[in-house]
C-alpha positions as CSV (number, residue, x, y, z in Angstrom):
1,X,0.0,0.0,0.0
2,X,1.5,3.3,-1.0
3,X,1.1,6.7,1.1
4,X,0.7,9.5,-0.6
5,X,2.2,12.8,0.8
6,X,-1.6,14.7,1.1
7,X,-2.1,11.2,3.0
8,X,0.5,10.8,5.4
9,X,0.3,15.0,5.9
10,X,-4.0,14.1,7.0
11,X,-2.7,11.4,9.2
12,X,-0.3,13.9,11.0
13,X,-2.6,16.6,11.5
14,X,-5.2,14.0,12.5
15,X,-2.6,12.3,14.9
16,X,-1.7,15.7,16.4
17,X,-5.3,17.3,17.0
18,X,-6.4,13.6,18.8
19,X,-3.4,13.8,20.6
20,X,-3.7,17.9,21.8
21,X,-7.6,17.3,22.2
22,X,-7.2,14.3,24.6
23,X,-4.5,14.9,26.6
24,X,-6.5,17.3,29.2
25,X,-9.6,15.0,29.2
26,X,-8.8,13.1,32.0
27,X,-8.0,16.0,34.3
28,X,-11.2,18.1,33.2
29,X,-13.5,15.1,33.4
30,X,-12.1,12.3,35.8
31,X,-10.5,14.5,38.5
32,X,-10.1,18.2,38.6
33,X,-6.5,19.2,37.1
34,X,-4.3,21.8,36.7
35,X,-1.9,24.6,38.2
36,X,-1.5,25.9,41.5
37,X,0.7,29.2,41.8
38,X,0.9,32.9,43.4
39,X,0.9,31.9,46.9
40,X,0.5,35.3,49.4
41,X,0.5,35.8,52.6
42,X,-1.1,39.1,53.7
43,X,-2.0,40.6,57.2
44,X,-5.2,42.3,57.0
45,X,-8.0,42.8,54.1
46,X,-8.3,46.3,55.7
47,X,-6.4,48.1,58.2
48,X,-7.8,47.4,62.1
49,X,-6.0,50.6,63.5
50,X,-5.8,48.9,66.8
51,X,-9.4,48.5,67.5
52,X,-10.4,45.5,69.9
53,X,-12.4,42.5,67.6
54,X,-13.0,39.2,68.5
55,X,-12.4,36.2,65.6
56,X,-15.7,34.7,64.3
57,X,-15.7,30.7,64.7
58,X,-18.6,29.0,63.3
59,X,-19.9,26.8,66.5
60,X,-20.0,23.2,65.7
61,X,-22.5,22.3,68.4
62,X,-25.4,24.6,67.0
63,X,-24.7,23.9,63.4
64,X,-25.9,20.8,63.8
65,X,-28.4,21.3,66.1
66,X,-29.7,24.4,63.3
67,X,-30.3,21.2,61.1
68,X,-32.8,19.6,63.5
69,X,-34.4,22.5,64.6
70,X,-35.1,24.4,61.9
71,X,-38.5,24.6,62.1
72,X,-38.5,24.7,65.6
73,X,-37.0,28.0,66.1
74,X,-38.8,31.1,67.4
75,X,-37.8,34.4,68.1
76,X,-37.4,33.5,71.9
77,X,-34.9,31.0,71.2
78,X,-32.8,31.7,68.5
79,X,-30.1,29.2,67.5
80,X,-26.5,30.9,67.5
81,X,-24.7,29.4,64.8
82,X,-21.0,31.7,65.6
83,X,-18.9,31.7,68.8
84,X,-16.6,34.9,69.0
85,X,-13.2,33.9,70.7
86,X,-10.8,36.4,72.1
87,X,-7.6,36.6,69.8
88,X,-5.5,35.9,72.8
89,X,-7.0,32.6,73.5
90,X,-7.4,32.0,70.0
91,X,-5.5,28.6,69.0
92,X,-6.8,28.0,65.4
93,X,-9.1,26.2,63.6
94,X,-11.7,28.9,62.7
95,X,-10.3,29.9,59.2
96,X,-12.6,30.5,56.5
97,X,-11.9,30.1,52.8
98,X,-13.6,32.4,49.8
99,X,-13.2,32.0,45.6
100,X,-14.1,33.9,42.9
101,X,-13.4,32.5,39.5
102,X,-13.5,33.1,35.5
103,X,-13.8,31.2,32.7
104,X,-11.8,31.1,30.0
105,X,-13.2,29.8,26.3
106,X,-10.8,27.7,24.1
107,X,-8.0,29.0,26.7
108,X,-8.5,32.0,25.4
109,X,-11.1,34.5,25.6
110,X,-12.7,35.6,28.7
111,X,-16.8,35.3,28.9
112,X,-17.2,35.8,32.6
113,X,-16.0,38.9,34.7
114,X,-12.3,39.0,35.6
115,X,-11.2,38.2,38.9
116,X,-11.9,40.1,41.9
117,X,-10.0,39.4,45.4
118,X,-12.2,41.9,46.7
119,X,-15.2,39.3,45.9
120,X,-13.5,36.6,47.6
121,X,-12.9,38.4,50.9
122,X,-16.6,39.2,51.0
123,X,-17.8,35.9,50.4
124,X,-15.7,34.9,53.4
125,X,-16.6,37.3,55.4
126,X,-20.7,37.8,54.8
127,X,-20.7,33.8,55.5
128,X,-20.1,33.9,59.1
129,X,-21.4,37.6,59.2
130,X,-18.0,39.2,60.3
131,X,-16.4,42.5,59.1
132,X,-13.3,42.0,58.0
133,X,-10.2,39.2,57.6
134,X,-6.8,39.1,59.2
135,X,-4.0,36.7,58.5
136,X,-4.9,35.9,54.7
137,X,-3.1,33.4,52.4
138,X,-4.2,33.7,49.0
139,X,-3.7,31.4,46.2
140,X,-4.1,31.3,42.6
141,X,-5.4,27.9,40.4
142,X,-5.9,26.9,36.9
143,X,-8.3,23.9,36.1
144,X,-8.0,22.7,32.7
145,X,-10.9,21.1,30.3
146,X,-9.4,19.8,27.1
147,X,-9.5,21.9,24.1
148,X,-13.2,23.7,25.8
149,X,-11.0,26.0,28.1
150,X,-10.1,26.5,31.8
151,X,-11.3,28.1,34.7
152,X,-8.8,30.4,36.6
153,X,-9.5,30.9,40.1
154,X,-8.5,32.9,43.0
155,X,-9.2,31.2,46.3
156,X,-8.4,32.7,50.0
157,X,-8.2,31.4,53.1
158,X,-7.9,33.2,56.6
159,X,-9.2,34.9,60.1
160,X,-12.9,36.2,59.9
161,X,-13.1,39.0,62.8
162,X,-15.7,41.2,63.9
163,X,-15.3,44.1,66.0
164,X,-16.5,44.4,69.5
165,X,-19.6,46.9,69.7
166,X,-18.8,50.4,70.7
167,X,-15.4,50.4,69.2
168,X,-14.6,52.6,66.6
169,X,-13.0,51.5,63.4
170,X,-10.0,53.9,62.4
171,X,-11.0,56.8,60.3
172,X,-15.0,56.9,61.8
173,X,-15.4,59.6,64.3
């Protein structure tokens, strides 16, 4: 059998598109794959000036009594679902983790908005109804999904805090 040039040049370009094509399959549909990178490590989302705050810690006993008495709940006895812990006796545990993400069509063009730390934060935050994060580690990942495009995302993790009624955040009068 004799291979023409037009032949063996369609068996290339065939060979080389399957190849490029399938090679991100597994970690787009199987298990989720791609990069991590950008790792920072940042104090505050906004500057504390000193003012006395307590660290918002989601309270493990009520979340799951929140579940079973969720109809049950009146306005005499509502069902606390934080604990606020003094940062001296803080010891850990109580970080919270936020995302925003965009995807990326054919690994190329944008059709979702960009990505906004700012939006992360805030997800953090409003979940445990706090007012700001300390001691923030941010990192930034890529998911791949073949030849249909990625997802880039911006996830942080850190302290939620709230501060302590009747103290005055720096700048208010």
């Amino acid at each position: 059998m004799r291979c023409t040039k037009k032949t063996l040049h369609f068996s290339l370009t065939f060979l080389l598109f399957s190849t490029c094509s399938t090679s991100c399959i597994p970690g787009g549909i199987i298990t989720k794959g791609g990069d991590v990178n950008g790792l920072q490590i940042i104090p505050e989302a906004t500057l504390t000036g000193g003012a006395p705050y307590q660290i918002v810690c989601m309270n493990p006993e009520e979340e799951t009594k929140k579940e079973e008495t969720e109809e049950k709940e009146t306005e005499n006895n509502p069902v606390q679902s934080y604990i606020y812990i003094d940062p001296a006796l803080y010891k850990g545990g109580c970080e919270q983790v936020g995302q925003h993400s965009a995807f990326y069509l054919f690994n190329i063009i944008r059709v979702t908005p960009p990505l906004d730390a700012e939006y992360a934060i805030g997800s953090a935050v409003q979940r445990v109804e706090g007012d700001t994060m300390i001691r923030i580690r941010a990192w930034h990942e890529i998911h791949y999904y073949s030849i249909l495009g990625n997802v880039s995302v911006f996830k942080i993790k850190g302290d939620v805090i709230r501060y302590t009624h009747g103290a005055k955040k720096r700048g208010q009068r």
